[in-house]
C-alpha positions as CSV (number, residue, x, y, z in Angstrom):
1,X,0.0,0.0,0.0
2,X,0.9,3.7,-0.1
3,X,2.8,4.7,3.0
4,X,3.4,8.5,1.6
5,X,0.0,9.0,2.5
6,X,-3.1,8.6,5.3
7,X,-4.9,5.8,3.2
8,X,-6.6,2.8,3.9
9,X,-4.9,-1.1,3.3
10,X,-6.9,-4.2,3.3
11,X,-5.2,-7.3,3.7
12,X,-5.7,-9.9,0.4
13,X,-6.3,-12.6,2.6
14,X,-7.8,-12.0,6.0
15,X,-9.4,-8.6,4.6
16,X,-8.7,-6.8,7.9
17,X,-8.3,-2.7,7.3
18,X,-5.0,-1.1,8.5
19,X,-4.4,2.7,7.9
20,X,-0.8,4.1,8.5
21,X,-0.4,7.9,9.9
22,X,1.6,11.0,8.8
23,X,4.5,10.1,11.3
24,X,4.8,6.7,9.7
25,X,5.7,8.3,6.4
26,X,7.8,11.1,7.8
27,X,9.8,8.5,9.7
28,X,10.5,6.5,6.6
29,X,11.1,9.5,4.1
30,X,13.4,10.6,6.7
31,X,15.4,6.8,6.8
32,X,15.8,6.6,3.0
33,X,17.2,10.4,2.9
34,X,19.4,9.7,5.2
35,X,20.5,6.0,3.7
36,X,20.8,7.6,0.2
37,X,23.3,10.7,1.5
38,X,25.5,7.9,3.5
39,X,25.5,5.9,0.3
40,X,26.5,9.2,-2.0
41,X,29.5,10.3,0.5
42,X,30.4,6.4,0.1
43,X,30.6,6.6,-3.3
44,X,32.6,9.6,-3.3
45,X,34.6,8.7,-0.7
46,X,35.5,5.3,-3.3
47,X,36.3,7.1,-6.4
C-alpha cells in the first residue's frame, strides 16, 4: 500500500483494514534520505 500518505490497506487474505499515519511516512522519508546521503559520500569517498 501507499505509506506516503493517510490511506486505507486491506489485507488480500484476512481482509482486515489497516491505515498508516503521517509520522509513519515522515519516519520513513526521513530513513531513505538519510540511507541515500551515507550511500552518496560512500561513493565519493570510493572514487
Amino acid at each position: 500500500f501507499n505509506t506516503l500518505n493517510n490511506a486505507l490497506a486491506r489485507c488480500p487474505h484476512c481482509r482486515k483494514v489497516s491505515s498508516v499515519g503521517p509520522d509513519f511516512a515522515k519516519g520513513r522519508g526521513i530513513m531513505f534520505i538519510t540511507i541515500g546521503i551515507i550511500a552518496l559520500v560512500i561513493g565519493i569517498a570510493v572514487t
